[in-house]
PDB file of N, CA, C and O in Angstrom, chain B, residues numbered from 101:
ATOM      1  N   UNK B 101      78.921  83.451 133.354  1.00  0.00           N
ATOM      2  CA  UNK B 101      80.349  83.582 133.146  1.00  0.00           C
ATOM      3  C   UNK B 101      80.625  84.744 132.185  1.00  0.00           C
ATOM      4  O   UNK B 101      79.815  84.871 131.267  1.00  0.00           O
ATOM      5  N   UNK B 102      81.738  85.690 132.261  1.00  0.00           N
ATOM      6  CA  UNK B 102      81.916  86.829 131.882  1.00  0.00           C
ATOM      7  C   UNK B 102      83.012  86.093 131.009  1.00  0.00           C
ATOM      8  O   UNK B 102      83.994  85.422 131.329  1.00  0.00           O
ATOM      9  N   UNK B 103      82.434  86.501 129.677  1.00  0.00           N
ATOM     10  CA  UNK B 103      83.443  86.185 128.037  1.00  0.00           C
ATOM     11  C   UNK B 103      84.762  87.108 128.617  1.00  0.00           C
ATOM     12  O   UNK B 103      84.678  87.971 129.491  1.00  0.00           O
ATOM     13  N   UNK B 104      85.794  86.760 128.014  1.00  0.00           N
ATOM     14  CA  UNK B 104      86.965  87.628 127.793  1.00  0.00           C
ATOM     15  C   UNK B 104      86.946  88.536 126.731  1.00  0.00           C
ATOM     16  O   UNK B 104      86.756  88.317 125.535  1.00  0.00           O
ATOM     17  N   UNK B 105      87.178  89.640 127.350  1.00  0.00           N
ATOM     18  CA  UNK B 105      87.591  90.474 126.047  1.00  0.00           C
ATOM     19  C   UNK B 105      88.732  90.571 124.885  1.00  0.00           C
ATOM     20  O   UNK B 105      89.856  90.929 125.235  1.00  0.00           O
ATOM     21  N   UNK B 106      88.525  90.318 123.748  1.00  0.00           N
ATOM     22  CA  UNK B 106      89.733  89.836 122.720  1.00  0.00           C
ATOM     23  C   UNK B 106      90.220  91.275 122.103  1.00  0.00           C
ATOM     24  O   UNK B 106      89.286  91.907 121.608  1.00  0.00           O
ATOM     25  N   UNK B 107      91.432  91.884 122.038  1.00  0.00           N
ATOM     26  CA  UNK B 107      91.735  93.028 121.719  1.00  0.00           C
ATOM     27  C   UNK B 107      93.192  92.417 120.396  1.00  0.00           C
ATOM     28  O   UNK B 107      94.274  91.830 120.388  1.00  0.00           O
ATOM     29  N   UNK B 108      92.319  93.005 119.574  1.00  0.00           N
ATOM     30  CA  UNK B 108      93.339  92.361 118.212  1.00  0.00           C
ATOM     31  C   UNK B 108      94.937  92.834 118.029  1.00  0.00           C
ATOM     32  O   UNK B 108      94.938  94.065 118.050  1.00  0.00           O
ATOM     33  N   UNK B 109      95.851  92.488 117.915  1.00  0.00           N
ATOM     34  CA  UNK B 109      97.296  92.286 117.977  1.00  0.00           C
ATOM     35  C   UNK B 109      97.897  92.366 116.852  1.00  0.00           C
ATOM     36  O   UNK B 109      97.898  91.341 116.170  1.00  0.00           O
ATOM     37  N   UNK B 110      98.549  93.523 116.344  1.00  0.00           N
ATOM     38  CA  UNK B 110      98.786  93.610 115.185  1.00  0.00           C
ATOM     39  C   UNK B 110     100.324  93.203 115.620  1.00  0.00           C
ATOM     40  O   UNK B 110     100.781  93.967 116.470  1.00  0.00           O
ATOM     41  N   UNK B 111     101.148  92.218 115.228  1.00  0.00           N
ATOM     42  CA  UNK B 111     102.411  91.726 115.221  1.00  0.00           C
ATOM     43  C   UNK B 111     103.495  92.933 115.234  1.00  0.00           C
ATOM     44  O   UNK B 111     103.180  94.065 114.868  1.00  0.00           O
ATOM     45  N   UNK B 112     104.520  92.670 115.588  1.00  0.00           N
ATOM     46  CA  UNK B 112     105.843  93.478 115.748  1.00  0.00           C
ATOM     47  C   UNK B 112     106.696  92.951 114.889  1.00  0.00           C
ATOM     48  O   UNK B 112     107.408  93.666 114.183  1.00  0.00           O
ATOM     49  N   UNK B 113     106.728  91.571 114.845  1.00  0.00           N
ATOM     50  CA  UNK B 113     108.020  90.577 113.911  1.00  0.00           C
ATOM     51  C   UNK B 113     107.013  89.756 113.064  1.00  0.00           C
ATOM     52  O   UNK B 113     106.190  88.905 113.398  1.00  0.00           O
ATOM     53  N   UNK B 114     107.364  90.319 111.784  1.00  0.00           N
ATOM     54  CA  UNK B 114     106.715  89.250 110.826  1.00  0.00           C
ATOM     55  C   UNK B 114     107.736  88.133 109.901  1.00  0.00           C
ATOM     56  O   UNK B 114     108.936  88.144 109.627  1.00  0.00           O
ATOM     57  N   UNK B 115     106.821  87.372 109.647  1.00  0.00           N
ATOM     58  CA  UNK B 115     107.669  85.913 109.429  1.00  0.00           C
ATOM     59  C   UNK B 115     107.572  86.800 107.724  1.00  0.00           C
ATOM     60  O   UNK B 115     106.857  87.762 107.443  1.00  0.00           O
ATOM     61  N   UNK B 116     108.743  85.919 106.652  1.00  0.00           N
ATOM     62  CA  UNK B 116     109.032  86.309 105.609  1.00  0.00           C
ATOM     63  C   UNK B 116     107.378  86.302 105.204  1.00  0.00           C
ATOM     64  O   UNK B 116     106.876  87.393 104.938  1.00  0.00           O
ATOM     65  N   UNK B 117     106.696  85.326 105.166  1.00  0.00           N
ATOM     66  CA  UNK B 117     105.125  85.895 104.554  1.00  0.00           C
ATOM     67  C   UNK B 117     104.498  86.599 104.486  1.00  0.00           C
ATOM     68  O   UNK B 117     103.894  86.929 103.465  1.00  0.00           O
ATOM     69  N   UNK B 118     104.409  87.141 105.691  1.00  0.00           N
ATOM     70  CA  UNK B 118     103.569  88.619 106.181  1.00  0.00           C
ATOM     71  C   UNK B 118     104.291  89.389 105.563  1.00  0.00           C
ATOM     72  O   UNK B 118     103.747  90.117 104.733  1.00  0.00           O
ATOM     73  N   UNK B 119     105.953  89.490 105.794  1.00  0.00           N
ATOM     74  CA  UNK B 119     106.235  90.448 105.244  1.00  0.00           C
ATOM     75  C   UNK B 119     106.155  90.880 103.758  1.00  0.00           C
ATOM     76  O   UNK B 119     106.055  92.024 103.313  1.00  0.00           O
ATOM     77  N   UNK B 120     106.210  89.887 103.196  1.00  0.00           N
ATOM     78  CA  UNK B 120     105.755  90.020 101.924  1.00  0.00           C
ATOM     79  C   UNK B 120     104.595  90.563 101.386  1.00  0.00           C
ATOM     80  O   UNK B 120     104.407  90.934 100.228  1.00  0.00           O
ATOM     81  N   UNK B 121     103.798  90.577 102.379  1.00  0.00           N
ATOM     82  CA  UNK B 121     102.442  90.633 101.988  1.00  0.00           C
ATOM     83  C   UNK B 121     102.178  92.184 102.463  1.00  0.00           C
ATOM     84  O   UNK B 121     101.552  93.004 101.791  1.00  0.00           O
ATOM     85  N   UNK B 122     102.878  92.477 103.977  1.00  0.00           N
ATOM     86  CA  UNK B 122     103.331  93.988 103.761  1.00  0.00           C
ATOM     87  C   UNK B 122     103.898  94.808 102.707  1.00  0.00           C
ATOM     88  O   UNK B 122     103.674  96.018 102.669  1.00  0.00           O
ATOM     89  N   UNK B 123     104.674  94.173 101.784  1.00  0.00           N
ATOM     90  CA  UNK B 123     105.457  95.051 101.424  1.00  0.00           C
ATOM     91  C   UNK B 123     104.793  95.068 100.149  1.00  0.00           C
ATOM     92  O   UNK B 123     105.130  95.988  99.404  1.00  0.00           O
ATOM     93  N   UNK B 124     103.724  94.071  99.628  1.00  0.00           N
ATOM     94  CA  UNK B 124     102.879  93.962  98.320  1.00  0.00           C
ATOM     95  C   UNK B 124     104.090  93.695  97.918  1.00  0.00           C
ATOM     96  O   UNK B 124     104.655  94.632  97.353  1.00  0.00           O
ATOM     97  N   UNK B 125     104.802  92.502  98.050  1.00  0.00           N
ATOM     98  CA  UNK B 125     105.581  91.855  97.251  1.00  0.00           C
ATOM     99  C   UNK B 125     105.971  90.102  97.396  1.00  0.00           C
ATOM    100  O   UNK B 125     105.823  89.392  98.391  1.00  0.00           O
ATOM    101  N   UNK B 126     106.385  89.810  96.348  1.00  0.00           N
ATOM    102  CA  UNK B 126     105.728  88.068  96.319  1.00  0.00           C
ATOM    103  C   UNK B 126     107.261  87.650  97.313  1.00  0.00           C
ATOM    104  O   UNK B 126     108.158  88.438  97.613  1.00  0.00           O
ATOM    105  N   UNK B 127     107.162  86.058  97.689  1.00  0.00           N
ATOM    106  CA  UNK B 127     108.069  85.226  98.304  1.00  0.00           C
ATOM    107  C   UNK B 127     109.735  85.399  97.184  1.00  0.00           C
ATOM    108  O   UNK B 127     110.911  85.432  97.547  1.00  0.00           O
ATOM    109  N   UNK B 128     109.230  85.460  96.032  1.00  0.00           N
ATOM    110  CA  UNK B 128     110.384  85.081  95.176  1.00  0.00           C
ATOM    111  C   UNK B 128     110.833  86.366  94.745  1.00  0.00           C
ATOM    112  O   UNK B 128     112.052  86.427  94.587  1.00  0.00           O
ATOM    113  N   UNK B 129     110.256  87.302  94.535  1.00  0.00           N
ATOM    114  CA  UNK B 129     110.738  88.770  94.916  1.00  0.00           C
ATOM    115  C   UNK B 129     111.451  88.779  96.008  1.00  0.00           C
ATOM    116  O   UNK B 129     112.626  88.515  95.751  1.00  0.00           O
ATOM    117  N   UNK B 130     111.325  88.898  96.710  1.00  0.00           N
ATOM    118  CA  UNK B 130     111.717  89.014  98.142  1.00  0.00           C
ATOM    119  C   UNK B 130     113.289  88.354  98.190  1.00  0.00           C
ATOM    120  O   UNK B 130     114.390  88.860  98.407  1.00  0.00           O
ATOM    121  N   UNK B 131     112.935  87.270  97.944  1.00  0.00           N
ATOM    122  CA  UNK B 131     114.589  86.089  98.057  1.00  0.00           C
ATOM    123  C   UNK B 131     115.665  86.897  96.644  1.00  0.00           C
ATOM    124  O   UNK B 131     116.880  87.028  96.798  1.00  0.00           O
ATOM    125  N   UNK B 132     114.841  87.417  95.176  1.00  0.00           N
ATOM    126  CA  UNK B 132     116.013  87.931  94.262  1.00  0.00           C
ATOM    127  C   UNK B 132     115.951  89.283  94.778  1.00  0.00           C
ATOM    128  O   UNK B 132     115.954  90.035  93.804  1.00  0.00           O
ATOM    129  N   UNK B 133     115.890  90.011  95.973  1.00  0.00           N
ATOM    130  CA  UNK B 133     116.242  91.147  95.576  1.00  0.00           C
ATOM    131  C   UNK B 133     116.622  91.742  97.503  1.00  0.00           C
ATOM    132  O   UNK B 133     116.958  92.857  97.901  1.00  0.00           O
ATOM    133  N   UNK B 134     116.412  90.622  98.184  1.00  0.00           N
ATOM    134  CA  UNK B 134     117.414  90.486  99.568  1.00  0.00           C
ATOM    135  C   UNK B 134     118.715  91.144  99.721  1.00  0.00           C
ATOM    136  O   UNK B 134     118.910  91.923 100.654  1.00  0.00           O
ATOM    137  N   UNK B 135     119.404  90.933  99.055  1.00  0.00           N
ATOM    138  CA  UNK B 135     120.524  91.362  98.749  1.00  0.00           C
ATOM    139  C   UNK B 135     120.930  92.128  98.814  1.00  0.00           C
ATOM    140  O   UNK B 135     121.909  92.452  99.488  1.00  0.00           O
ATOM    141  N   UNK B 136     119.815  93.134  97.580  1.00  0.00           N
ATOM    142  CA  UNK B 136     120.323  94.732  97.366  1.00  0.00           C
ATOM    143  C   UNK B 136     119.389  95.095  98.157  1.00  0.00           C
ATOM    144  O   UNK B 136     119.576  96.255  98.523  1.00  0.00           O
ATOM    145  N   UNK B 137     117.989  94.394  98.813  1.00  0.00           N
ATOM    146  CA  UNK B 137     117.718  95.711  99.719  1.00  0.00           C
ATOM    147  C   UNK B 137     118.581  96.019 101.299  1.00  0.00           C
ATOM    148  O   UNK B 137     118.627  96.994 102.049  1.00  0.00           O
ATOM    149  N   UNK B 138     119.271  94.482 101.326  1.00  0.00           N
ATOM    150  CA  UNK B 138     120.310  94.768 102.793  1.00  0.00           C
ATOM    151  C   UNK B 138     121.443  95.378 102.451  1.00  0.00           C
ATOM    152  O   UNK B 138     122.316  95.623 103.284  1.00  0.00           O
ATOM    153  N   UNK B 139     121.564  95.752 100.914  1.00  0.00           N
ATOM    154  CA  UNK B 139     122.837  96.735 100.865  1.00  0.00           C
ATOM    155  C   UNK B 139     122.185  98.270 101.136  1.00  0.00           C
ATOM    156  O   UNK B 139     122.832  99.163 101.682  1.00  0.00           O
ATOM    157  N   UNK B 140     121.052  98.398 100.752  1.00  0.00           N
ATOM    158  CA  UNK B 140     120.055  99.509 100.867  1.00  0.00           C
ATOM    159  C   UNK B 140     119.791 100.121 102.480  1.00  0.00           C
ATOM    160  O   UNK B 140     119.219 101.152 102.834  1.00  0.00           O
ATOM    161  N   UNK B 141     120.439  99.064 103.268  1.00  0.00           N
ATOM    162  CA  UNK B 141     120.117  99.361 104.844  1.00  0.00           C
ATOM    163  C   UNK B 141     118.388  98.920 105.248  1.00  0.00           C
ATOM    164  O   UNK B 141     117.786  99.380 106.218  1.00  0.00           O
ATOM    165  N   UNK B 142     117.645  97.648 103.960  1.00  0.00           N
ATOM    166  CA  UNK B 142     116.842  96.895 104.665  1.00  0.00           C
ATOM    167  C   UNK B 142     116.926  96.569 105.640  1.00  0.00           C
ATOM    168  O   UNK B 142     118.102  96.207 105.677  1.00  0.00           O
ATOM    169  N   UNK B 143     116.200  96.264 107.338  1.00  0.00           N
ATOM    170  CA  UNK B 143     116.749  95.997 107.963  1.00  0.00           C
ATOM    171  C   UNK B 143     116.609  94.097 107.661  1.00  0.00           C
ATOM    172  O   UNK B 143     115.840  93.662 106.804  1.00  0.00           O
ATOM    173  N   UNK B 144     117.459  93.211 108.498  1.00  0.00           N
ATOM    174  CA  UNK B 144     118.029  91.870 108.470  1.00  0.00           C
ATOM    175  C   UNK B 144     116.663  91.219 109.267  1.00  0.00           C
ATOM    176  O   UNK B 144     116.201  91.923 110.165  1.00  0.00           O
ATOM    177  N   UNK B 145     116.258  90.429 109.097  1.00  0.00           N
ATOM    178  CA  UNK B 145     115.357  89.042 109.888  1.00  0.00           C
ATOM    179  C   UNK B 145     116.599  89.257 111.687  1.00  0.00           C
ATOM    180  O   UNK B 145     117.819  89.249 111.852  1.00  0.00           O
ATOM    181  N   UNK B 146     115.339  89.424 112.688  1.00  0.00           N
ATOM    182  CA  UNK B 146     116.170  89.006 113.820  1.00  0.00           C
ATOM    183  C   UNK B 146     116.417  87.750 113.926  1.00  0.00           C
ATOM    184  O   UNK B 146     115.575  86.984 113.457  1.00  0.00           O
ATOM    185  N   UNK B 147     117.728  87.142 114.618  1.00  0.00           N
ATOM    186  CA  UNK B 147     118.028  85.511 114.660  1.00  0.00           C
ATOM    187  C   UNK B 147     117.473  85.249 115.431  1.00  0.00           C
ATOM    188  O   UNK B 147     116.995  84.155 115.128  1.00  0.00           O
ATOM    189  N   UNK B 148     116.991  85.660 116.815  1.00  0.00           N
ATOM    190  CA  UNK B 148     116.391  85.163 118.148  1.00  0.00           C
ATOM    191  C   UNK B 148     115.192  84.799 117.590  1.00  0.00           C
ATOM    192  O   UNK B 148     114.871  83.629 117.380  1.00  0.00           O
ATOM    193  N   UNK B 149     114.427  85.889 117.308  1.00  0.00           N
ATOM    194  CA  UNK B 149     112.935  86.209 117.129  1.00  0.00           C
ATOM    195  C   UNK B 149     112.517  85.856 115.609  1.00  0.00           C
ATOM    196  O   UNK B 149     111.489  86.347 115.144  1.00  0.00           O
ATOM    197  N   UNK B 150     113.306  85.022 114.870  1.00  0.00           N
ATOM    198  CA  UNK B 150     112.956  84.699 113.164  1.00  0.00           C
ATOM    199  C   UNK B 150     112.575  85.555 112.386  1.00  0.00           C
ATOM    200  O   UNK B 150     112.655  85.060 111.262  1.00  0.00           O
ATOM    201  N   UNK B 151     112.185  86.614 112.329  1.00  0.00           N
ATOM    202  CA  UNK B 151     111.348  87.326 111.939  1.00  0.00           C
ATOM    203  C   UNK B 151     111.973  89.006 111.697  1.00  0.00           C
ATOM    204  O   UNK B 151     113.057  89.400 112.130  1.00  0.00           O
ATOM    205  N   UNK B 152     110.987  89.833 110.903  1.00  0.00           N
ATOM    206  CA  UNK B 152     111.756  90.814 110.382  1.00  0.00           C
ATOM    207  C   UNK B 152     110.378  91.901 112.051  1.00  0.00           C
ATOM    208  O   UNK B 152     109.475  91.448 112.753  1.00  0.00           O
ATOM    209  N   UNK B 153     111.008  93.357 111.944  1.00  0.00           N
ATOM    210  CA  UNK B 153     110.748  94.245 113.308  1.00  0.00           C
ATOM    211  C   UNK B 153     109.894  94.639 111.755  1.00  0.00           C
ATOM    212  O   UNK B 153     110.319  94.647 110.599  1.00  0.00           O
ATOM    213  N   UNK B 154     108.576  94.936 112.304  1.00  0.00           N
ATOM    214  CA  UNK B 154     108.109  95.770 111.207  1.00  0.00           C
ATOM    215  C   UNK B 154     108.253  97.345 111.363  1.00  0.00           C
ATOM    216  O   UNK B 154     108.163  98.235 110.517  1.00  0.00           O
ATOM    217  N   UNK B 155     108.490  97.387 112.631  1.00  0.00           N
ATOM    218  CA  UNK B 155     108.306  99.117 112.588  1.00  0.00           C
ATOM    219  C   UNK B 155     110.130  99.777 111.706  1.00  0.00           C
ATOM    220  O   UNK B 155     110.364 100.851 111.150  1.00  0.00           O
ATOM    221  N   UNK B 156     110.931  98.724 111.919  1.00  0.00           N
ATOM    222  CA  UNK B 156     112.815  98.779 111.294  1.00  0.00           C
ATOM    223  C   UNK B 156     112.185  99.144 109.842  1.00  0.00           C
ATOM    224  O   UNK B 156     112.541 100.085 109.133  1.00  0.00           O
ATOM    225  N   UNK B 157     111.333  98.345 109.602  1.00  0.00           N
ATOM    226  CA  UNK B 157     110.790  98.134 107.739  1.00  0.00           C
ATOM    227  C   UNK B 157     110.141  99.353 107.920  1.00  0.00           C
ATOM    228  O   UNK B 157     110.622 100.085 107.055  1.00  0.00           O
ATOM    229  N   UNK B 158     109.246 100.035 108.615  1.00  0.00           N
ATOM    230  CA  UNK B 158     108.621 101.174 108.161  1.00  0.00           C
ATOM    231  C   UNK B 158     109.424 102.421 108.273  1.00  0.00           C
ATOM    232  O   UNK B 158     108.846 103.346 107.703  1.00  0.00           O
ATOM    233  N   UNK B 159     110.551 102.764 108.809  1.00  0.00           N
ATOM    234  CA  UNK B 159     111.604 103.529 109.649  1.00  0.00           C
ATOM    235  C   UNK B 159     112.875 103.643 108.182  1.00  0.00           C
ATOM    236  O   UNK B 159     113.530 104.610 107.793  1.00  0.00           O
ATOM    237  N   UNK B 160     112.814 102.137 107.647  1.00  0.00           N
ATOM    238  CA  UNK B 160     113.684 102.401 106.284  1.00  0.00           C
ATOM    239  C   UNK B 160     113.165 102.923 105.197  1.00  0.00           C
ATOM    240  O   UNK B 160     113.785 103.697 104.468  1.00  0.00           O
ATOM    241  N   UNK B 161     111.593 102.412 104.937  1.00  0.00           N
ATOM    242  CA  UNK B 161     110.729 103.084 103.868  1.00  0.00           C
ATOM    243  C   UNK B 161     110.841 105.063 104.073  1.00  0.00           C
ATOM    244  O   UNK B 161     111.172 105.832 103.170  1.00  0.00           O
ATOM    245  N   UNK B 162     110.573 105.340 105.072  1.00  0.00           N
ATOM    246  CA  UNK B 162     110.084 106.532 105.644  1.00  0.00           C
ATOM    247  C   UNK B 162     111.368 106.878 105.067  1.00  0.00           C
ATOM    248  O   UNK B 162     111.124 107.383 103.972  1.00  0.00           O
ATOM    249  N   UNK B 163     112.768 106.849 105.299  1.00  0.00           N
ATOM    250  CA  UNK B 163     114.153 107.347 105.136  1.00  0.00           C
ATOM    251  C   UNK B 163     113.599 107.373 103.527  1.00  0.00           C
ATOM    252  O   UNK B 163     113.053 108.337 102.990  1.00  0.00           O
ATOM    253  N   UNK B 164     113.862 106.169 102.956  1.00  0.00           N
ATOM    254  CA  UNK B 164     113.529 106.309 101.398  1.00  0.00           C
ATOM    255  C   UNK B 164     112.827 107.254 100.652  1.00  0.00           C
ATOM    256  O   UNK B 164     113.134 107.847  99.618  1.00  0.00           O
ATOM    257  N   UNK B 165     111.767 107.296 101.401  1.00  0.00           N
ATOM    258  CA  UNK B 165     110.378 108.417 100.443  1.00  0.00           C
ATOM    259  C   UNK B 165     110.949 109.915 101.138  1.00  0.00           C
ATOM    260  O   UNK B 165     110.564 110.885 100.485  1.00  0.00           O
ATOM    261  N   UNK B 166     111.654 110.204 102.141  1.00  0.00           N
ATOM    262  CA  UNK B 166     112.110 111.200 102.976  1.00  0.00           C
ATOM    263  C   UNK B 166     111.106 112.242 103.373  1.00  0.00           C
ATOM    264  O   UNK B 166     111.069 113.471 103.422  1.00  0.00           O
ATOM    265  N   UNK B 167     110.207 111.109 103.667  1.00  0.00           N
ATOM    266  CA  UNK B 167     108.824 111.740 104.710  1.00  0.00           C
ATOM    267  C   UNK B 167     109.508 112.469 105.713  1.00  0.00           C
ATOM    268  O   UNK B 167     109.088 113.592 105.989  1.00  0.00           O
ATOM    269  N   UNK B 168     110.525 111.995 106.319  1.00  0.00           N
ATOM    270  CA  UNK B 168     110.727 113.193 107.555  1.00  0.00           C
ATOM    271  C   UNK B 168     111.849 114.090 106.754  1.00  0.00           C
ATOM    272  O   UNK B 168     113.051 114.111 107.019  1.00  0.00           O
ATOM    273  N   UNK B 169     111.303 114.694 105.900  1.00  0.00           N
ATOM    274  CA  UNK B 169     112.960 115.612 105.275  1.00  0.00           C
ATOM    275  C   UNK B 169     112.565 117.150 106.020  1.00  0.00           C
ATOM    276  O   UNK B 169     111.532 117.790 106.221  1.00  0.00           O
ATOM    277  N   UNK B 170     113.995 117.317 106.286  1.00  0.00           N
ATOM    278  CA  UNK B 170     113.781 118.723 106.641  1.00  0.00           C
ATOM    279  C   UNK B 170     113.261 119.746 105.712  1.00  0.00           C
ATOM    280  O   UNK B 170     113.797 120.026 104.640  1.00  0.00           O
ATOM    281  N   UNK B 171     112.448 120.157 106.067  1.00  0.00           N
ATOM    282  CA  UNK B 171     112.204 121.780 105.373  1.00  0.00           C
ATOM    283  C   UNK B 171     113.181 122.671 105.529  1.00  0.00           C
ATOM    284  O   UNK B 171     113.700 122.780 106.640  1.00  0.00           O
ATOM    285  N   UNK B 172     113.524 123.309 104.667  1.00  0.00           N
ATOM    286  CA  UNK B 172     114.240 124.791 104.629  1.00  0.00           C
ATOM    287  C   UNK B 172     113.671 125.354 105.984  1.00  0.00           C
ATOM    288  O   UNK B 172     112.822 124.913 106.759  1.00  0.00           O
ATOM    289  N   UNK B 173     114.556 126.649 105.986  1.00  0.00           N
ATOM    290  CA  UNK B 173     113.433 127.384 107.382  1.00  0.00           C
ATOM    291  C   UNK B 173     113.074 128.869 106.132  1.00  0.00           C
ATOM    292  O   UNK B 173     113.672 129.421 105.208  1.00  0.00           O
ATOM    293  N   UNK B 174     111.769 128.993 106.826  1.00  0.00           N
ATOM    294  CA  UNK B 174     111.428 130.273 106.090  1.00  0.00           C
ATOM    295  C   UNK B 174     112.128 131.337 106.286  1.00  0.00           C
ATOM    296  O   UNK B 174     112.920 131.308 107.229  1.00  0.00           O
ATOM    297  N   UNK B 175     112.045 132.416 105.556  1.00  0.00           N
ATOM    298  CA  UNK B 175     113.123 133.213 105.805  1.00  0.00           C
ATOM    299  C   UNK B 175     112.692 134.070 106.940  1.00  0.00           C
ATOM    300  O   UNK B 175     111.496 133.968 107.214  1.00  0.00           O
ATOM    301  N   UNK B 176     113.447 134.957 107.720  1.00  0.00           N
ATOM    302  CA  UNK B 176     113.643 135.544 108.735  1.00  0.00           C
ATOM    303  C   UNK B 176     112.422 136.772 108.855  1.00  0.00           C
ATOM    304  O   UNK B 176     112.466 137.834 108.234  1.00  0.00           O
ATOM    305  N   UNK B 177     111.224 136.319 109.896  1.00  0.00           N
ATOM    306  CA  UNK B 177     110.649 137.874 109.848  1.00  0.00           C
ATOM    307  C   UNK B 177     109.245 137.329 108.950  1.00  0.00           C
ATOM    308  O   UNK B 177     108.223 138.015 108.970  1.00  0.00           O
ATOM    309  N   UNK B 178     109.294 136.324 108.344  1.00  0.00           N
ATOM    310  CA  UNK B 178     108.381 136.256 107.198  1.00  0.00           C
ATOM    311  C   UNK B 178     107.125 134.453 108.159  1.00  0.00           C
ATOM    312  O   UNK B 178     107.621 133.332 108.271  1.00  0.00           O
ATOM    313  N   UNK B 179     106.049 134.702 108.502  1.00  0.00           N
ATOM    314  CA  UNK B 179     105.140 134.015 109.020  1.00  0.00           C
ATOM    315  C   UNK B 179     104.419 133.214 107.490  1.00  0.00           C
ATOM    316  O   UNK B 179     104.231 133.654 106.356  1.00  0.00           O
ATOM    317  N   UNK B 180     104.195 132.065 108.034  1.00  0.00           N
ATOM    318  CA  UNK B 180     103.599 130.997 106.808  1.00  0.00           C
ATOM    319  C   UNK B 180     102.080 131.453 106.737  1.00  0.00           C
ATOM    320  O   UNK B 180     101.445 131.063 105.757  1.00  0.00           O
ATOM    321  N   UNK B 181     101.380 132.312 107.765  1.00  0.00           N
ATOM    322  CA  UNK B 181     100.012 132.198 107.575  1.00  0.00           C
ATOM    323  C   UNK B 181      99.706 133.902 107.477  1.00  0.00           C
ATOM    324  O   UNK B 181      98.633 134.457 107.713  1.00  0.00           O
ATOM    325  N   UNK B 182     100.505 134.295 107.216  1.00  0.00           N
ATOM    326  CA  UNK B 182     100.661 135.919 106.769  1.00  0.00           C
ATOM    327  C   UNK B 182     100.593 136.036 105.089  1.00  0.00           C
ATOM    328  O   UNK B 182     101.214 135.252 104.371  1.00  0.00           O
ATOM    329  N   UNK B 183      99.840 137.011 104.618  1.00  0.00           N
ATOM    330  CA  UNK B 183      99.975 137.283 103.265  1.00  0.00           C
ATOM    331  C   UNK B 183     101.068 138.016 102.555  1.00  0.00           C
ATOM    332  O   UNK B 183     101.376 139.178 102.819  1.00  0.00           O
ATOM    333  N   UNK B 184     101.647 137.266 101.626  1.00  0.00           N
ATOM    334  CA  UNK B 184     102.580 137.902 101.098  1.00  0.00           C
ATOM    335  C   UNK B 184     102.387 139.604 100.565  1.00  0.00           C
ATOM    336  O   UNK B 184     101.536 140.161  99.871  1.00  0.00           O
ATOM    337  N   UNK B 185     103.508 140.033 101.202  1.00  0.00           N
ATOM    338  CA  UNK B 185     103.475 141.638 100.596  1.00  0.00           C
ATOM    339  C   UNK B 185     103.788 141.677  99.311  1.00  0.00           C
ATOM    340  O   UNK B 185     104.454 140.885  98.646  1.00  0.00           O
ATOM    341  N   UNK B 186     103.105 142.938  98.929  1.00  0.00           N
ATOM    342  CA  UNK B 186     103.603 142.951  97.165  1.00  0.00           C
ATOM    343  C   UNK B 186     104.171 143.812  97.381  1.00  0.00           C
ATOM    344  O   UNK B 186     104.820 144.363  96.491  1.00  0.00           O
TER     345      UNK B 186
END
């Protein structure tokens, strides 16, 4: 008999625990400071699905730290892997 192959499942919706445990922050953290992070545009626990979207949680962090911030544009004529003229 041919075993099944088990391919590990990293969750989409985590229950308040996990998420906590994502976010390296405790249960009671979490409940005093709910509040201001859904004024912050945390995203909300879905009602269907109980649970928070983890990729919403990584999508608000990312905004926060402004990993995707635009760069300036270099100036006109001038290449990033060219040596500056003196």
């Amino acid at each position: 008999m041919v075993q099944p192959t088990i391919i590990p499942v990293t969750p989409r919706v985590l229950n308040t625990a996990s998420l906590c445990i994502y976010l390296g922050r405790s249960p009671t953290w979490l409940a005093q400071n709910r509040g201001v992070l859904e004024a912050q545009g945390f995203p909300r626990p879905d009602p269907l699905l109980g649970g928070y979207d983890r990729l919403a949680v990584d999508l608000w962090l990312d905004g926060r730290s402004e990993i995707f911030r635009v760069e300036t544009a270099p100036l006109a004529g001038s290449r990033s892997w060219e040596k500056p003229v003196r």
